[in-house]
N, CA, C and O atoms as CSV, one atom per row, in Angstrom:
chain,resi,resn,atom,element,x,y,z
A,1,UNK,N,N,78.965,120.284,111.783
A,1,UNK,CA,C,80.253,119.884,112.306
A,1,UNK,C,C,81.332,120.573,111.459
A,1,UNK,O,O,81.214,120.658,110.236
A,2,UNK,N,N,82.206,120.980,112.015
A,2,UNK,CA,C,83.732,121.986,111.513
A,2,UNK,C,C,84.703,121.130,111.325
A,2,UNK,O,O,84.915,120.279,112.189
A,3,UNK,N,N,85.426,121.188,110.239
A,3,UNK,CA,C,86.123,120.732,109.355
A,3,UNK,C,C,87.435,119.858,110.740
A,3,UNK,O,O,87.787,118.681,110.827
A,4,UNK,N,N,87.862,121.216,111.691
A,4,UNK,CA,C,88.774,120.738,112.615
A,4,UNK,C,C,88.286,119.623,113.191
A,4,UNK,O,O,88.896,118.555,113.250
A,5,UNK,N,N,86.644,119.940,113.842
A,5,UNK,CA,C,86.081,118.506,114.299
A,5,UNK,C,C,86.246,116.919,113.885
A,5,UNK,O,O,86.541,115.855,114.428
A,6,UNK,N,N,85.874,117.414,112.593
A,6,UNK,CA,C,85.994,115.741,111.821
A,6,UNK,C,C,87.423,115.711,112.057
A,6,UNK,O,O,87.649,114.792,112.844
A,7,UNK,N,N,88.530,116.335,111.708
A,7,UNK,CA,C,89.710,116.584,111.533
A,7,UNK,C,C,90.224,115.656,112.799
A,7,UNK,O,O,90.955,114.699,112.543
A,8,UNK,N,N,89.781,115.982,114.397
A,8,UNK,CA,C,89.805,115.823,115.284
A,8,UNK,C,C,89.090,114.134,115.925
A,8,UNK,O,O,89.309,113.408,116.894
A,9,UNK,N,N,88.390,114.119,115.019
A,9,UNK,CA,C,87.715,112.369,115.213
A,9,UNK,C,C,88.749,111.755,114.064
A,9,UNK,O,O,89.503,110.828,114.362
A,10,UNK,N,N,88.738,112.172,113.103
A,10,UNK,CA,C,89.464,111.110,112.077
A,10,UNK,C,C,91.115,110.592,113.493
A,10,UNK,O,O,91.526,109.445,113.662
A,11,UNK,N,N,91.544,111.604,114.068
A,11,UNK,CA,C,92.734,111.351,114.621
A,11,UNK,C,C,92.394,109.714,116.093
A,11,UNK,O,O,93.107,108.889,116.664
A,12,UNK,N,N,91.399,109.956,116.079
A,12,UNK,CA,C,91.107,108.496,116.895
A,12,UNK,C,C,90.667,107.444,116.642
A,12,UNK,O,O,89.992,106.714,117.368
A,13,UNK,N,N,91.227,107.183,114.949
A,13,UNK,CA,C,91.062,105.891,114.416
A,13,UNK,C,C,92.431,105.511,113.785
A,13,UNK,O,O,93.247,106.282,113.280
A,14,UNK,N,N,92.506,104.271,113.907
A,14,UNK,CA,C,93.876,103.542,113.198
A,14,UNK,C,C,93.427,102.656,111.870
A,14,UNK,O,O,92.374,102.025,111.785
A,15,UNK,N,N,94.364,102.739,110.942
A,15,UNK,CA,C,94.054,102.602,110.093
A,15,UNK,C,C,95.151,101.436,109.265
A,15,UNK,O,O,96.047,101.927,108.578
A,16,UNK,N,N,95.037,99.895,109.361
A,16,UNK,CA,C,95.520,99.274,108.760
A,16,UNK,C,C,95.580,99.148,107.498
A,16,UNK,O,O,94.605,98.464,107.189
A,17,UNK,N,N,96.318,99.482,106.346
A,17,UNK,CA,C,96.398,99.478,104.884
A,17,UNK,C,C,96.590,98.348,104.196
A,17,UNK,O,O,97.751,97.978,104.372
A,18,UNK,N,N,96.016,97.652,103.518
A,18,UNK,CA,C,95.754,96.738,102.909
A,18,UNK,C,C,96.627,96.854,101.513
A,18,UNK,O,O,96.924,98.024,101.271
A,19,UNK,N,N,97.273,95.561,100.193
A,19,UNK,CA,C,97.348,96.327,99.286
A,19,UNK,C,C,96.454,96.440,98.257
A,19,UNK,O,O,96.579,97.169,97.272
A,20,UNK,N,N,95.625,95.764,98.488
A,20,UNK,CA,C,94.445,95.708,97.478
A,20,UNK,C,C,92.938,96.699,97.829
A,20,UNK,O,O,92.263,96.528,98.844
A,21,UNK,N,N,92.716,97.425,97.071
A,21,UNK,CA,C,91.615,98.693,97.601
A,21,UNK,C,C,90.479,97.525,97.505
A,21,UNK,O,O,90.226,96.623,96.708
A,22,UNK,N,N,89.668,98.232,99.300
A,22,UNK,CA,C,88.217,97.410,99.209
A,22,UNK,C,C,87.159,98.472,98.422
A,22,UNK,O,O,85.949,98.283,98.541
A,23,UNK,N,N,87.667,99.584,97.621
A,23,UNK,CA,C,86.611,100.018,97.275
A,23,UNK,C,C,87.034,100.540,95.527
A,23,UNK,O,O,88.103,101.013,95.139
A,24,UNK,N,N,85.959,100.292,94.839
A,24,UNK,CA,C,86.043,99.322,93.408
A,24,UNK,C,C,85.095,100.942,92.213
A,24,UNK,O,O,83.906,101.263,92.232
A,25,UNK,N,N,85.641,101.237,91.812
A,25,UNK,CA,C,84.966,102.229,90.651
A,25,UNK,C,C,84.648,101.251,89.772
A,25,UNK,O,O,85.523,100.776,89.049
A,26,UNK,N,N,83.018,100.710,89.703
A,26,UNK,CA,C,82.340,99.825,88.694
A,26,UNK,C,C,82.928,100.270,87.176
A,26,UNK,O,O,83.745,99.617,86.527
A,27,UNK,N,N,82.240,101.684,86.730
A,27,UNK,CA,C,82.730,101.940,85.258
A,27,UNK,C,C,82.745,103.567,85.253
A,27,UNK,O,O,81.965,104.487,85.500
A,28,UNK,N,N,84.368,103.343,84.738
A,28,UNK,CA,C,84.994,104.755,84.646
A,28,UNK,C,C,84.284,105.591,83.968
A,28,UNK,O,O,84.393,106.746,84.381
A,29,UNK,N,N,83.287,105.385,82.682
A,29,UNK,CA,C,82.797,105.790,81.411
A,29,UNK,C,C,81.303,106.704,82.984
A,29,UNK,O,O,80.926,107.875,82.946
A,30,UNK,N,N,80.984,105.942,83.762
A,30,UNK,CA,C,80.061,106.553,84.571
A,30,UNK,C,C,80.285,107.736,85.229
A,30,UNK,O,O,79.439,108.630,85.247
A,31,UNK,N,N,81.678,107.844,85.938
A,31,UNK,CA,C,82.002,108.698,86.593
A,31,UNK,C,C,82.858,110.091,85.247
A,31,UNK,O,O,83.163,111.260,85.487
A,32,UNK,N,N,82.975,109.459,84.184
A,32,UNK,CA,C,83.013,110.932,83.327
A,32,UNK,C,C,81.848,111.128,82.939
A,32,UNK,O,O,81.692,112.122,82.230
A,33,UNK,N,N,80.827,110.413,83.202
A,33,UNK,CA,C,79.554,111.091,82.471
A,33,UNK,C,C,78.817,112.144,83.735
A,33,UNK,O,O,77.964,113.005,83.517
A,34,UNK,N,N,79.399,111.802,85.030
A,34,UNK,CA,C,79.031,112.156,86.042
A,34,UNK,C,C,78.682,113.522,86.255
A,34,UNK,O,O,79.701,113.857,86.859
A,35,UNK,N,N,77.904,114.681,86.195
A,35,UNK,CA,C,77.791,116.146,86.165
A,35,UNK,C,C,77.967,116.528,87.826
A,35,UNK,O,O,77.790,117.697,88.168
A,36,UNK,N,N,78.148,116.000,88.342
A,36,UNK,CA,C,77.837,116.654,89.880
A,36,UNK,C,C,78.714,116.464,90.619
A,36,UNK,O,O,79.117,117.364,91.357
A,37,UNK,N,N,79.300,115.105,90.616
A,37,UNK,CA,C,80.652,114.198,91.086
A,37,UNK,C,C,80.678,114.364,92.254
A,37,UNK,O,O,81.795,114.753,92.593
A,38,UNK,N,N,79.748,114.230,93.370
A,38,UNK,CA,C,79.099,113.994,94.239
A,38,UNK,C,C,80.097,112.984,94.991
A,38,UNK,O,O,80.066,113.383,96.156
A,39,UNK,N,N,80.721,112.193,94.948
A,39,UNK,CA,C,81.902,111.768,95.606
A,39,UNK,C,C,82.753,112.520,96.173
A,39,UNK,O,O,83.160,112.636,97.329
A,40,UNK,N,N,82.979,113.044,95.151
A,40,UNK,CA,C,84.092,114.654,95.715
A,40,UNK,C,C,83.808,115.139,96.844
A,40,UNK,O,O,84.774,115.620,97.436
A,41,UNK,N,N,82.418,115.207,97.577
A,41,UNK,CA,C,81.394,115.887,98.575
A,41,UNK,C,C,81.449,114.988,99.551
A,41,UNK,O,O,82.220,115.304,100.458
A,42,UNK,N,N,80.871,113.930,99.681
A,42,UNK,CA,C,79.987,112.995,100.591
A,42,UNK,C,C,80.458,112.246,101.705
A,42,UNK,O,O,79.930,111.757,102.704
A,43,UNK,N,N,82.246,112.332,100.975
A,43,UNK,CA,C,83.013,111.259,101.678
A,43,UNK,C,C,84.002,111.816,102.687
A,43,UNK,O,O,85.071,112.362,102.415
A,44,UNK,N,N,83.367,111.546,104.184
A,44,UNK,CA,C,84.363,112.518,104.836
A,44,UNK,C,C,85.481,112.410,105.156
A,44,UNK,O,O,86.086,113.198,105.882
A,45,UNK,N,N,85.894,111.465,104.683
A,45,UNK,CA,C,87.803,111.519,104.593
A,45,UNK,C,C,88.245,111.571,103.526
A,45,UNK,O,O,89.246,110.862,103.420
A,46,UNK,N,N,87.891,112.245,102.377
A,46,UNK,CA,C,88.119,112.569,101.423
A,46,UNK,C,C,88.679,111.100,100.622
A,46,UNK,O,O,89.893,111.118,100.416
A,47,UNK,N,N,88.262,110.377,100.351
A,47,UNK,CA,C,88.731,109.434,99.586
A,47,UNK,C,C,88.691,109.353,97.955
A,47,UNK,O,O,89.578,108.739,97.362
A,48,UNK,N,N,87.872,109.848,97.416
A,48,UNK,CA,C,87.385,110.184,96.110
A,48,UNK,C,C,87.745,111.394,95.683
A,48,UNK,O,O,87.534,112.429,96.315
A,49,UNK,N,N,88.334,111.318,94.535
A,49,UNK,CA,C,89.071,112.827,93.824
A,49,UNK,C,C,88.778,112.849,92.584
A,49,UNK,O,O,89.148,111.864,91.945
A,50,UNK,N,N,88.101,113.847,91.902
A,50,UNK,CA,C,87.703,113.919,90.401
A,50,UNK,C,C,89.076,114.092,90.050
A,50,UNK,O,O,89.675,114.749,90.902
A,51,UNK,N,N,90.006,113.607,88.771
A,51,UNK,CA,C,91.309,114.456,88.495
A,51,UNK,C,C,91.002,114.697,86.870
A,51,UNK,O,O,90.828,113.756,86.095
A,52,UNK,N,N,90.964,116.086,86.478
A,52,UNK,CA,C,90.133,116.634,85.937
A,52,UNK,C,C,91.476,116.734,84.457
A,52,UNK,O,O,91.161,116.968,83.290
A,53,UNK,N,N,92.438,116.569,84.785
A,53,UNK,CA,C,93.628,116.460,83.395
A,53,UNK,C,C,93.340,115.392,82.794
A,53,UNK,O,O,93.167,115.423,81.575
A,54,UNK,N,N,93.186,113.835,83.736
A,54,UNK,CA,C,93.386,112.625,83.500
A,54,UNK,C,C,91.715,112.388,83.245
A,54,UNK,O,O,91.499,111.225,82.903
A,55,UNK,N,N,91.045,112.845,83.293
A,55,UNK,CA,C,89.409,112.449,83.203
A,55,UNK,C,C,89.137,110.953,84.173
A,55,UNK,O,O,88.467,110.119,83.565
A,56,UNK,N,N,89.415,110.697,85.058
A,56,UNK,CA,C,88.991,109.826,86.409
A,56,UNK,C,C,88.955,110.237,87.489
A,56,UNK,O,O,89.614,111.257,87.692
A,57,UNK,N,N,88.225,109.668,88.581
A,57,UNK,CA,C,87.979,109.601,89.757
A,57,UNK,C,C,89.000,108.666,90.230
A,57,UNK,O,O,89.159,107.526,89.795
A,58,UNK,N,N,89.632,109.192,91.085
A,58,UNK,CA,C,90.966,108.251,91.498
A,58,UNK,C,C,90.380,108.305,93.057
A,58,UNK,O,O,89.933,109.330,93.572
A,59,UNK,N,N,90.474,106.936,93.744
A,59,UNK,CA,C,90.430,106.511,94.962
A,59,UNK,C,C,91.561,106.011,96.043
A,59,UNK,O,O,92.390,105.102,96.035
A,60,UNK,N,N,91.195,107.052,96.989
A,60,UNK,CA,C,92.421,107.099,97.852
A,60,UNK,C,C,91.800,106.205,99.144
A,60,UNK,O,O,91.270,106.567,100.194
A,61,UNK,N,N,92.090,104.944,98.618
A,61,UNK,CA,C,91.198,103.834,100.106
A,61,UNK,C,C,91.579,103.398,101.351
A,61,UNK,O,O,90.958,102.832,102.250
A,62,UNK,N,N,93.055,103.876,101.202
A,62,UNK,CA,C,94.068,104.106,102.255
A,62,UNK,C,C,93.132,104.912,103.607
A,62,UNK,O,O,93.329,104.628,104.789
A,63,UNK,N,N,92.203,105.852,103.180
A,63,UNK,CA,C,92.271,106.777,103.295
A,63,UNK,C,C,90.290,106.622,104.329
A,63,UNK,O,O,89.906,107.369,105.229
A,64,UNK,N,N,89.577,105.530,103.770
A,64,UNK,CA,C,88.200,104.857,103.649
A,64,UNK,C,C,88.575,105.024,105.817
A,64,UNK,O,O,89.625,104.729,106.387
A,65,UNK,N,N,87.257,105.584,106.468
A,65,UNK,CA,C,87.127,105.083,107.833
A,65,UNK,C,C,85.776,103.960,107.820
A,65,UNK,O,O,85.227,103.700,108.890
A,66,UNK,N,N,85.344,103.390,106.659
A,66,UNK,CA,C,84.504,102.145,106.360
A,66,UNK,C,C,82.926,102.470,106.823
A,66,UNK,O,O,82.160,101.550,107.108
A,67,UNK,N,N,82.441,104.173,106.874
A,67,UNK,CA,C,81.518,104.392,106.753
A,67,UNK,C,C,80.527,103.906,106.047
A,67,UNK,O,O,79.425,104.242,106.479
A,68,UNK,N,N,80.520,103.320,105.233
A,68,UNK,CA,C,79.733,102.937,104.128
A,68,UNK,C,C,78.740,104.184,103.308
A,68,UNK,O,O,77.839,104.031,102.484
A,69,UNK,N,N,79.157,105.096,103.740
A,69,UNK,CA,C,78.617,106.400,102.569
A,69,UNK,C,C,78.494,106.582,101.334
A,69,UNK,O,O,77.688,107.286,100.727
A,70,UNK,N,N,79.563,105.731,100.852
A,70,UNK,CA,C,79.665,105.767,98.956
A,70,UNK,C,C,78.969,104.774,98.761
A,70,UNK,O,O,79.031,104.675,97.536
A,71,UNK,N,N,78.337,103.952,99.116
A,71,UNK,CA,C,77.743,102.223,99.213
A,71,UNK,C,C,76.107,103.261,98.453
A,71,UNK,O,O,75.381,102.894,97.529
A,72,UNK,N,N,76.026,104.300,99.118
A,72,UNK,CA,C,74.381,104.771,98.958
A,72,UNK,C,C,74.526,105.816,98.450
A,72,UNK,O,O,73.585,106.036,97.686
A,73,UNK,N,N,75.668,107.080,98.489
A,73,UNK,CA,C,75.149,108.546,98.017
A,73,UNK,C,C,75.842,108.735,96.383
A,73,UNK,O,O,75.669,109.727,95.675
A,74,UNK,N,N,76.491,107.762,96.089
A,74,UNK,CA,C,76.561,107.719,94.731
A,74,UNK,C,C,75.148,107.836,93.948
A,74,UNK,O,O,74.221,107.028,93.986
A,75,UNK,N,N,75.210,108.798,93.379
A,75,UNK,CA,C,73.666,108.647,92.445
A,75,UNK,C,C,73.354,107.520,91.663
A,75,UNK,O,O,72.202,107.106,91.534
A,76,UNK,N,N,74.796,106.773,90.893
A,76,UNK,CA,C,74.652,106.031,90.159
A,76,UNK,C,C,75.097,104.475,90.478
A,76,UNK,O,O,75.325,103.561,89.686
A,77,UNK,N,N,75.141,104.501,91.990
A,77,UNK,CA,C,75.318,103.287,92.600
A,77,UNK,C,C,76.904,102.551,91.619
A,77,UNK,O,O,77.200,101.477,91.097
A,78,UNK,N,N,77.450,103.699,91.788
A,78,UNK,CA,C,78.760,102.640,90.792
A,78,UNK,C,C,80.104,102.364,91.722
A,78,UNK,O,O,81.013,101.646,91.305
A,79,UNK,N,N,80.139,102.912,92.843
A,79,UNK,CA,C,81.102,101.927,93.652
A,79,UNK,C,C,80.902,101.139,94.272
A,79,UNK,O,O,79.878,101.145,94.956
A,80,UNK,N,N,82.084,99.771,94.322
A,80,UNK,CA,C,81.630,98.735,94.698
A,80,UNK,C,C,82.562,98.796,96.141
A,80,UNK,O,O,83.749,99.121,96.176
A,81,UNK,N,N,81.743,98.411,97.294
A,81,UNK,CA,C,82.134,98.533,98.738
A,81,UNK,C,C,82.184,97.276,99.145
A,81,UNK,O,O,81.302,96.454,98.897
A,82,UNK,N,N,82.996,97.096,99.655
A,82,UNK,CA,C,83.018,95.882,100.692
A,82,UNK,C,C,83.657,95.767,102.013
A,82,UNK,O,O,84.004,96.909,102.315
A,83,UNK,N,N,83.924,95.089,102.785
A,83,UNK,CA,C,84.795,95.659,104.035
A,83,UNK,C,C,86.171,94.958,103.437
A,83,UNK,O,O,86.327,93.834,102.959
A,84,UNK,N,N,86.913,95.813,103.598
A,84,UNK,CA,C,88.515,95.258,104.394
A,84,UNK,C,C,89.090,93.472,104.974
A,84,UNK,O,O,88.924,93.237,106.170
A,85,UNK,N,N,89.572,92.617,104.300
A,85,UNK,CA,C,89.515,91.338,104.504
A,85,UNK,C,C,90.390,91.665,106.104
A,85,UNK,O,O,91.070,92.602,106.523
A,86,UNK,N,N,89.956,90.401,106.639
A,86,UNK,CA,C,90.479,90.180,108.344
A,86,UNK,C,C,92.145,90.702,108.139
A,86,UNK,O,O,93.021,90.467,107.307
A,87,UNK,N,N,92.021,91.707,109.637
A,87,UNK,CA,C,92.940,92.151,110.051
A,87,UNK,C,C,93.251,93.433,109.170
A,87,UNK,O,O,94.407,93.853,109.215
A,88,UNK,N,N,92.479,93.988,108.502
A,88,UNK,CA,C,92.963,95.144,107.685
A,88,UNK,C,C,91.747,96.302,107.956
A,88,UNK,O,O,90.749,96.108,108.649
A,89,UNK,N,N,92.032,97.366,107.343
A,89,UNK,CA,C,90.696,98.445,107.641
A,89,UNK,C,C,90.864,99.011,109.046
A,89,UNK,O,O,91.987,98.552,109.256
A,90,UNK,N,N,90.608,99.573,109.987
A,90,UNK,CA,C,90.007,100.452,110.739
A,90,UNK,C,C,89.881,100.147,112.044
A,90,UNK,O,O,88.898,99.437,112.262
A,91,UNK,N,N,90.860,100.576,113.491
A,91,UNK,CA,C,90.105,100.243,114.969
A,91,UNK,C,C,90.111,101.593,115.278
A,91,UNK,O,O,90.631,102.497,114.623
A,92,UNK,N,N,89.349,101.689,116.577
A,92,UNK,CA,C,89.430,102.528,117.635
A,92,UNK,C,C,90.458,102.920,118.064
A,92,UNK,O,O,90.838,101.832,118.496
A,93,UNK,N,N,91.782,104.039,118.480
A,93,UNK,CA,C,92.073,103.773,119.468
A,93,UNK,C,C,91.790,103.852,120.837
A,93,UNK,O,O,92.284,103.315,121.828
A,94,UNK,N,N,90.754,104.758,120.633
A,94,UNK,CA,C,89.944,104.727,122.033
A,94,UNK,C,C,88.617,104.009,122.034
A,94,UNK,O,O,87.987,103.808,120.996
A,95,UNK,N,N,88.179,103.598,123.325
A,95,UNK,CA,C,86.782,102.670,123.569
A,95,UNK,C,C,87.019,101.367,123.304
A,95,UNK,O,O,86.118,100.538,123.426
């Protein structure tokens, strides 16, 4: 699938913003020990950003279509996922 594609599905979801992120970096000390940072990769709305001045992974959850992808392809199982409390997170606008 081509970048425009996803590009092109992300545009048929709405996205209620919450102010509290449903998705939780267990321990920072993990993600600098991290060699691969495999977040950076996995997540197709880019939600996860190594920032390489500041030494963290900063999470953009605004940003989460509630795939549950980081729940499993973290190697080190260190984010914590949950859904979006009622009325927040993610509809269709189509279907």
């Amino acid at each position: 699938m081509s970048q425009s594609d996803i590009s092109d599905k992300l545009f048929t979801i709405r996205y209620k913003c919450d102010d509290k992120s449903h998705l939780v970096i267990k321990d920072k000390q993990t993600c600098l020990n991290c060699v691969t940072k495999d977040c950076n990769y996995f997540c197709p709305s880019d939600v996860y950003e190594w920032e390489k001045k500041l030494k963290i992974t900063t999470v953009a959850f605004e940003n989460c279509i509630e795939c549950g992808t980081c729940r499993i392809a973290c190697p080190s199982y260190n984010i914590d996922w949950v859904y979006p409390k009622g009325g927040h997170g993610m509809t269709y606008k189509y279907g």
